[in-house]
C-alpha positions as CSV (number, residue, x, y, z in Angstrom):
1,X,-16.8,12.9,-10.4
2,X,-19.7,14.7,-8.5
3,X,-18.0,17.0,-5.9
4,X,-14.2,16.5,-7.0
5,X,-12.4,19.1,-4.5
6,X,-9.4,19.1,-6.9
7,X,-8.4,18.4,-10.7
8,X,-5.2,17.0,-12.9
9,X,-2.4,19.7,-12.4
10,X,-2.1,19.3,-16.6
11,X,-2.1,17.7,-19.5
12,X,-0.7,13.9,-19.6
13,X,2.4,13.6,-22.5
14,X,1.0,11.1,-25.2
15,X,3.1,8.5,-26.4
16,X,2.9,6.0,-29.4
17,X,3.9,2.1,-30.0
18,X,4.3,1.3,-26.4
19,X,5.6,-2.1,-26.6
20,X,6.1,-2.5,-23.2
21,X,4.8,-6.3,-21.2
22,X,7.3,-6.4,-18.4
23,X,11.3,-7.0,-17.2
24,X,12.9,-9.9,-18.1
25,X,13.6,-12.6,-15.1
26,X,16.6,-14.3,-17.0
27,X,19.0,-13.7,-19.6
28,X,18.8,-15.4,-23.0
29,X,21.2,-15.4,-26.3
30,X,19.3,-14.8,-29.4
31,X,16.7,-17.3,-30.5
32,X,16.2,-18.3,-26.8
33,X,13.0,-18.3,-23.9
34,X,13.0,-16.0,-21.6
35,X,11.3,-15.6,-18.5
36,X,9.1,-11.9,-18.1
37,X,7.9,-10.3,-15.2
38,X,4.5,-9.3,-16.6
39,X,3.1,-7.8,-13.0
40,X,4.6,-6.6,-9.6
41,X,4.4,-4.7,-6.9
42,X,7.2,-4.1,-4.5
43,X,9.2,-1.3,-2.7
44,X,12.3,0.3,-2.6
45,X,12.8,-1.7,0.8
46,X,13.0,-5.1,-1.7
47,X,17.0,-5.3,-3.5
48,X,14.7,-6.1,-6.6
49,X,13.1,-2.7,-7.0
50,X,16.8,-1.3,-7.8
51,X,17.6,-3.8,-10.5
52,X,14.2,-2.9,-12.3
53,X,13.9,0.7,-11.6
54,X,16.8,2.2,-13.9
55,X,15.7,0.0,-16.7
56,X,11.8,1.0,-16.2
57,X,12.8,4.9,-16.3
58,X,15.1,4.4,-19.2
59,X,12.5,2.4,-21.3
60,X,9.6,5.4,-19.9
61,X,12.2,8.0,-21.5
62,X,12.9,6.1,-24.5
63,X,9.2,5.8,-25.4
64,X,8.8,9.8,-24.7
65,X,11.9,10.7,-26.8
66,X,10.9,8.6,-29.8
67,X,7.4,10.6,-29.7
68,X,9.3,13.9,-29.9
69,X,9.0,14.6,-26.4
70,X,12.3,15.1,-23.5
71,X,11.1,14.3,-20.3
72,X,12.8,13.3,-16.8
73,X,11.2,11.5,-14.0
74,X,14.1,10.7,-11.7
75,X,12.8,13.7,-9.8
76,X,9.2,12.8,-9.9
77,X,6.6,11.8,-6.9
78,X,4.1,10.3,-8.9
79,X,5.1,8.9,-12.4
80,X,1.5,6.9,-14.0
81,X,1.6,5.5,-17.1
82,X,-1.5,4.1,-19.1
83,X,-1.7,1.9,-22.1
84,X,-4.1,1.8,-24.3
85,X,-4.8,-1.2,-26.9
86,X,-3.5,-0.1,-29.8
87,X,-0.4,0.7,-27.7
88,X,-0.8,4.6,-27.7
89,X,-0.4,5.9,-24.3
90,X,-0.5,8.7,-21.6
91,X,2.3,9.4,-19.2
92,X,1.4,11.5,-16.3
93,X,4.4,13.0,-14.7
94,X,3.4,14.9,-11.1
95,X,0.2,15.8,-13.1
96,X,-2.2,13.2,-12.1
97,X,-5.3,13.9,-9.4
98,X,-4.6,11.4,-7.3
99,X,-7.4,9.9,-4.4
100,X,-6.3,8.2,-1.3
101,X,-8.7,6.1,0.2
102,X,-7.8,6.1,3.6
103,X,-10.1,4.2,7.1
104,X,-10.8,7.4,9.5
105,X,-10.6,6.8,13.4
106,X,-12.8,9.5,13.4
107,X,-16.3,8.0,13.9
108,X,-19.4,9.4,11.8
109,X,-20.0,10.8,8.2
110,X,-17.6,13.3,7.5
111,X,-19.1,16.2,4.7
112,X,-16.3,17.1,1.7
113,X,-14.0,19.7,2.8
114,X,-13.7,18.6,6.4
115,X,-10.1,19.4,7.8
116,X,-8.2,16.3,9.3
117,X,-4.7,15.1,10.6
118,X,-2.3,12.6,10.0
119,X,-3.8,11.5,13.3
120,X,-7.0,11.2,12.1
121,X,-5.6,8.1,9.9
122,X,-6.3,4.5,10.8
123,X,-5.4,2.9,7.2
124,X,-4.8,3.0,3.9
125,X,-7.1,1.4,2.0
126,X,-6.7,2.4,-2.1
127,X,-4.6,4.7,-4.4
128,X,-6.9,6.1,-7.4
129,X,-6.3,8.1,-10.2
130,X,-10.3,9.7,-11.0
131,X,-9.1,11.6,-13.9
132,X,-7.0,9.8,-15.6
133,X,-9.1,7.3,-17.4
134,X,-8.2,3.9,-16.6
135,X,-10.1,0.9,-18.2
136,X,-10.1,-2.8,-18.0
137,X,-8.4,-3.5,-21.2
138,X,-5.3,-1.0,-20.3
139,X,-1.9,-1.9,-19.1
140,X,-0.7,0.4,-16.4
141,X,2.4,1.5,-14.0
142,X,3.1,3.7,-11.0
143,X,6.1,4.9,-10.1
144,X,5.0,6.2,-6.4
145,X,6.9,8.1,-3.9
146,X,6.0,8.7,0.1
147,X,8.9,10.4,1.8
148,X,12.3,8.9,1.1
149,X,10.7,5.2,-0.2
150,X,9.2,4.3,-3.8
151,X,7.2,1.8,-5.0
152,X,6.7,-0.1,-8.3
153,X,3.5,-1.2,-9.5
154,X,2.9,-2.5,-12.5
155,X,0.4,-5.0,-14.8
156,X,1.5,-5.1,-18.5
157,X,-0.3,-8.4,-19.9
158,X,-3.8,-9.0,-21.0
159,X,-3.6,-12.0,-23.0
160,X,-5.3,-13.6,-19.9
161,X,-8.2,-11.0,-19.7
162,X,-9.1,-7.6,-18.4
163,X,-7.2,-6.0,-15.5
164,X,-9.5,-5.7,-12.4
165,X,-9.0,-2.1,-11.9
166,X,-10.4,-2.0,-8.3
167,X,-7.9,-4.4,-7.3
168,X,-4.9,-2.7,-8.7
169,X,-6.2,0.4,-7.2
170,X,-5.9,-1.7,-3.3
171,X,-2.5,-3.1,-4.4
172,X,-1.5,0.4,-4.9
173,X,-3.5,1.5,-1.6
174,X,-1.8,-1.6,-0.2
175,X,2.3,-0.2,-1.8
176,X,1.6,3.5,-0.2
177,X,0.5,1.8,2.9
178,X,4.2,-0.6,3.8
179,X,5.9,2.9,2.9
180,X,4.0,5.0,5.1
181,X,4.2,2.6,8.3
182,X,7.7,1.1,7.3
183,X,9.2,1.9,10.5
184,X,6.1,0.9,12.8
185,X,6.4,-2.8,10.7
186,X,10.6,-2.8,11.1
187,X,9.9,-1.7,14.6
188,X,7.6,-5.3,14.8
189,X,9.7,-7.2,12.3
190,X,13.0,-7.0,14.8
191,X,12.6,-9.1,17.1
192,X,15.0,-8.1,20.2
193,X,13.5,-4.7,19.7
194,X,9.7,-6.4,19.5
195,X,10.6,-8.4,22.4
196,X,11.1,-5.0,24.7
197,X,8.4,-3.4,23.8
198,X,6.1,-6.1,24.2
199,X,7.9,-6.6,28.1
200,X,7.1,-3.0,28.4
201,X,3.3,-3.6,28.1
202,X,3.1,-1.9,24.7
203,X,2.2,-2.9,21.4
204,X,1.3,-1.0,17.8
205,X,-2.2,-0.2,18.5
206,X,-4.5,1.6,16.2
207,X,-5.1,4.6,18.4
208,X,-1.3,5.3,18.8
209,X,0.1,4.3,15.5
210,X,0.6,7.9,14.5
211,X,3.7,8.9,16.0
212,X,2.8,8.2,19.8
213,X,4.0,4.9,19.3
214,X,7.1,5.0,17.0
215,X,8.2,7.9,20.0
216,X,8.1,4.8,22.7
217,X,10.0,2.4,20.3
218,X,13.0,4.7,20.0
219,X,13.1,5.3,23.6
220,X,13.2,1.5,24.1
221,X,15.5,1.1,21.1
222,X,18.0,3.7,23.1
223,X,17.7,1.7,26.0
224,X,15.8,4.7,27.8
225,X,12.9,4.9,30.8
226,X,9.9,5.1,29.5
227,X,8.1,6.9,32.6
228,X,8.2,10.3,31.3
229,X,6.8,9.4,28.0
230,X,4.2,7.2,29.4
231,X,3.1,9.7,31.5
232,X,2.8,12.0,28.7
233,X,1.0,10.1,26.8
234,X,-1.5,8.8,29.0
235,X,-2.2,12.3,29.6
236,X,-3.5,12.7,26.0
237,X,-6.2,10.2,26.8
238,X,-8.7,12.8,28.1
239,X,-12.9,11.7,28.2
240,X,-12.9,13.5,24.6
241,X,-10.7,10.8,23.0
242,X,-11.7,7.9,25.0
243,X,-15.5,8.6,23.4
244,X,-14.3,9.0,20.1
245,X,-12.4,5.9,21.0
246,X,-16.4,4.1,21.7
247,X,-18.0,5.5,19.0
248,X,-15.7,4.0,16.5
249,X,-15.9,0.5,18.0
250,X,-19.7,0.9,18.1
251,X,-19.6,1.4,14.2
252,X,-18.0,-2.4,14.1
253,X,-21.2,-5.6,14.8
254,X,-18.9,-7.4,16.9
255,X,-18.8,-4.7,18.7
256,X,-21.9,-3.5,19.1
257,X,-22.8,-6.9,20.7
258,X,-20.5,-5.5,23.8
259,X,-21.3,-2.3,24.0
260,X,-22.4,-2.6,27.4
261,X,-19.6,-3.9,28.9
262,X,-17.5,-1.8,26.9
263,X,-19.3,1.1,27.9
264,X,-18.0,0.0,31.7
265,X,-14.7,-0.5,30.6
266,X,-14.8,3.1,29.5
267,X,-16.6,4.5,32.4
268,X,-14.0,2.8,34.2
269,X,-11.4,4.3,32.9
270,X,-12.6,7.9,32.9
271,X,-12.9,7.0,37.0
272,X,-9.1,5.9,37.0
273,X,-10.0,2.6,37.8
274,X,-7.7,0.1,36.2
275,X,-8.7,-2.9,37.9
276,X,-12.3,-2.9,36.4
277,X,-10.7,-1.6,33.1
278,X,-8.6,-4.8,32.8
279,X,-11.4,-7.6,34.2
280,X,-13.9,-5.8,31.2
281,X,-11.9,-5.6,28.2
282,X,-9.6,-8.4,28.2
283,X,-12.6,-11.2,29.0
284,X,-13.5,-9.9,25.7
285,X,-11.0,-9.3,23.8
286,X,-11.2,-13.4,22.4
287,X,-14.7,-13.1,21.7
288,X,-14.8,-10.0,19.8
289,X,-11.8,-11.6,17.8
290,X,-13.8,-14.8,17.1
291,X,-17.3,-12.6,16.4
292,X,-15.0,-10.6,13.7
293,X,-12.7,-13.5,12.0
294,X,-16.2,-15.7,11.4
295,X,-17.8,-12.3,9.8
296,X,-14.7,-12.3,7.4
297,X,-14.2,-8.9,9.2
298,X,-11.0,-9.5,10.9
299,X,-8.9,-8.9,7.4
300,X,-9.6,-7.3,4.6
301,X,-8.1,-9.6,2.6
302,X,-6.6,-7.9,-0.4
303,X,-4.9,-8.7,-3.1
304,X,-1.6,-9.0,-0.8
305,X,-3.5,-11.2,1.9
306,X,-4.2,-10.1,5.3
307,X,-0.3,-9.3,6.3
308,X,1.2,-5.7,6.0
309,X,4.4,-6.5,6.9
310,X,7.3,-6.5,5.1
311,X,7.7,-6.0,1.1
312,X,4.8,-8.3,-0.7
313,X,5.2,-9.4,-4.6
314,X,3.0,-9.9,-6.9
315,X,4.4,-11.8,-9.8
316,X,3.5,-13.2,-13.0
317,X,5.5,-14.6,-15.5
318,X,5.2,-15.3,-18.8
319,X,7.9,-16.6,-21.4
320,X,8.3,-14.9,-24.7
321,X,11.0,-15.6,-27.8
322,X,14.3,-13.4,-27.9
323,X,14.0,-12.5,-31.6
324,X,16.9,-10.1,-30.9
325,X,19.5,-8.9,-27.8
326,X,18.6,-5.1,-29.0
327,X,15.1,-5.6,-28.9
328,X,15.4,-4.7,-25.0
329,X,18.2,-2.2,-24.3
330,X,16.1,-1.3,-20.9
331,X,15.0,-5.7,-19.8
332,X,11.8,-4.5,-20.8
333,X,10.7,-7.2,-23.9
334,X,8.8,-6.3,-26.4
335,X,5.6,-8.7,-27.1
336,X,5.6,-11.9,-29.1
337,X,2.7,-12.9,-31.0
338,X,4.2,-16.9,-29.4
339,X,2.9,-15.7,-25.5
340,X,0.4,-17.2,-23.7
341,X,0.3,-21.0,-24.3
342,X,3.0,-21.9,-21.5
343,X,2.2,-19.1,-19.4
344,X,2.4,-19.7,-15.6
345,X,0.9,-17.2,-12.8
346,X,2.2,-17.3,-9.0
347,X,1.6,-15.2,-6.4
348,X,4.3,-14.7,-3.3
349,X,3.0,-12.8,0.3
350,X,6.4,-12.5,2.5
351,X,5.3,-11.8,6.1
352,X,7.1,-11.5,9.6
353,X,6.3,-13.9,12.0
């Protein structure tokens, strides 16, 4: 890729006769149907992701050992593995380029190189891998880490066409996203805590998601004043920030259409004047969220839906013949050349209200 900043810290391991379509939903005795997980995402916050993971790592090490090669990726950050056709594959352990797409608060065109902060960060929009070569026709998995949470992502049939690579690449965007915030979305997710900071005035917004916030939640959460840190904080909102603020909102059509009474709101504001603050913005607030649902700009609308809260599953299942119990040592079954007729897709989005 034209101006790539960075490269793969080595060489992937390559691995023959991956036979590898998923984790078994139910147990079967020889001869029998069983149920396969052929594609899911989820995170180490789900029970689920600990009943697949030890199997998934054992299977990943199996396939490496019976290629001649030792290899260990309990210790690993980023563990990608990509299947080709004929089942020959590449497993990159913590040697992967990896891209993260992320939304910017900071407004304007940014040239490669530019420095920027965790602060800087309004979302998380996709996870790519530029280097290793992904295509349409492979089967895939990530093993992801971001700080003391995984995730599992994986998408191991094709027997109903190609994989839609830019969409795996937001599901992943979408996995590394619930890890990052998990504690903003368990601070929203629990209610008695939700209620508080709510009756304190306060809620997750954009421009203090980056640790501002999460510091008034524990201070709620511990039953503690919040005057000191308010104070503090509204001290960071100098005439520099509250522009930066503007400029991204004008970037935004619905918007734009309010920029002049936004541009009072802000004036307003930088002339400590509340009252006029309040009787700008909040007449409209409703029709900036009207302007942006009808523009289908309101959600993103990703593969997971327009909710980031919680743990979201994809899952598809497929049922494939138990030819034999040792076939799958690890609940990882190998392919049947019976798949596919009965096969049944379904998708499940678990949001807090």
């Amino acid at each position: 890729m034209a101006g790539m900043l960075a490269g793969n810290l080595g060489e992937p391991i390559r691995l023959k006769d991956v036979q590898l379509v998923g984790v078994s939903v139910t147990a079967s005795q020889r001869g029998g149907q069983v149920s396969v997980y052929t594609k899911m995402a989820l995170t180490s916050d789900d029970a689920m992701f600990y009943k697949i993971i030890g199997g998934m790592s054992g299977a990943i090490q199996g396939f490496a050992q019976v290629s001649g090669v030792g290899v260990s990726i309990e210790r690993a950050s980023t563990v990608l593995l990509v299947i080709k056709p004929d089942a020959s594959a590449e497993l990159w352990v913590d040697k992967a380029a990896m891209v993260v797409h992320q939304r910017l608060k900071r407004p304007g065109a940014m040239p490669g190189g530019t420095v920027f902060f965790e602060s800087d960060v309004a979302d998380v929009l996709a996870v790519e891998f530029p280097l290793a070569e992904i295509a349409p026709q492979d089967r895939i998995l990530l093993i992801l880490r971001e700080g003391w949470r995984f995730a599992l992502y994986f998408d191991l049939d094709r027997s109903n066409g190609d994989m839609d690579v830019s969409a795996a690449q937001r599901t992943m965007g979408a996995l590394l996203r619930q890890m990052k915030y998990a504690d903003l979305y368990a601070a929203v997710a629990n209610n008695p805590l939700f209620d508080k900071i709510v009756s304190a005035g306060w809620f997750p917004f954009l421009e203090v998601m980056s640790g501002e916030f999460q510091m008034q939640t524990r201070m709620l959460d511990a039953d503690l004043f919040l005057e000191q840190a308010e104070a503090t904080l509204f001290s960071k909102f100098d005439d520099a920030r509250i522009e930066r603020m503007f400029e991204r909102w004008m970037q935004r059509v619905h918007f734009r259409k309010k920029e002049v009474i936004m541009r009072s709101a802000v004036n307003a504001f930088k002339a400590r004047d509340p009252v006029s603050v309040f009787k700008n913005t909040l007449t409209e607030i409703e029709g900036i969220m009207a302007e942006a649902y009808h523009r289908g700009q309101a959600s993103t609308r990703e593969e997971f839906g327009p909710c980031y809260i919680n743990t979201s599953l994809i899952i598809a299942t497929t049922q494939v013949r138990s030819s034999s119990p040792t076939q799958s040592s690890h609940s990882c079954v190998k392919p049947s050349r019976r798949t596919g007729r009965n096969s049944a897709t379904r998708s499940q989005t678990t949001s807090a209200s």
